[in-house]
Structures are given as C-alpha cells and as structure tokens.
C-alpha positions as CSV (number, residue, x, y, z in Angstrom):
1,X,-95.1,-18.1,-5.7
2,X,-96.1,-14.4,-7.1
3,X,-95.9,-13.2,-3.3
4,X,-92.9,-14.9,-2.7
5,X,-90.8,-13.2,-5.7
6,X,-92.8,-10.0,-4.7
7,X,-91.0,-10.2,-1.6
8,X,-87.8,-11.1,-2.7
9,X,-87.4,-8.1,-4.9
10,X,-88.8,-5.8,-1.8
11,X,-85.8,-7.1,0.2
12,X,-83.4,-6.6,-2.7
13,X,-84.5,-2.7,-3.2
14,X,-83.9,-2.4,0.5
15,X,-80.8,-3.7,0.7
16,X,-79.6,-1.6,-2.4
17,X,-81.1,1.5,-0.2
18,X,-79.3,0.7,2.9
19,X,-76.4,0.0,1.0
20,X,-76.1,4.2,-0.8
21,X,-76.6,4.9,2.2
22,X,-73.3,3.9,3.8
23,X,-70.6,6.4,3.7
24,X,-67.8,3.7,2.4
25,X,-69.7,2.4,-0.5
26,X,-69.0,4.4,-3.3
27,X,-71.4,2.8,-6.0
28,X,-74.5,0.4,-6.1
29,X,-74.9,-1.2,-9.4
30,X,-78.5,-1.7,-11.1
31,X,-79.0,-5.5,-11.5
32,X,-81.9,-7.2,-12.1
33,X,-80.2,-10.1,-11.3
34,X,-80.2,-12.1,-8.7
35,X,-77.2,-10.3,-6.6
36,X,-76.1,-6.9,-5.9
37,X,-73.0,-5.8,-7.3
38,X,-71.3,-2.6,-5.0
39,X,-68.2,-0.8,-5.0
40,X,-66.4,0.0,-1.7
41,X,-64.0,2.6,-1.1
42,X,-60.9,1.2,0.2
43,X,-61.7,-2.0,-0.6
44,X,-58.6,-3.6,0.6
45,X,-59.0,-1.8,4.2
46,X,-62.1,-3.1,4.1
47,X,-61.6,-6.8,3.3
C-alpha cells in the first residue's frame, strides 16, 4: 500500500511539472489533494 501511494504522489508531481511547463497554462495550483487544479489562458479557446 505505502508503495502504491508513493507512486501516486510521484505521478501527481510529474504531472504538475509537465503541466508549468506548457506555454497556455498560466497557473498550477498546490493541492495536496487528490486533483490538480490549473489555470489556462484562454480558457474558452481552449475548451
């Protein structure tokens, strides 16, 4: 189980990485929660 949330939280500071790193997403909220909260420039373009 420990490994198992070990990895989940990995994956979830990747994808919070990743996600800065993309020229339309303005800002990547802290969370520890489990979801990741981002805001988009252009949203409505977007979706």
């Amino acid at each position: 189980m420990h490994q198992h949330v070990a990895q989940i939280l990995d994956e979830r500071r990747y994808l919070v990485e990743q996600l800065r790193g993309i020229a339309c997403v303005e800002q990547v909220f802290d969370s520890e929660t489990n979801y990741v909260l981002a805001r988009i420039t252009a949203s409505s373009a977007v979706f």
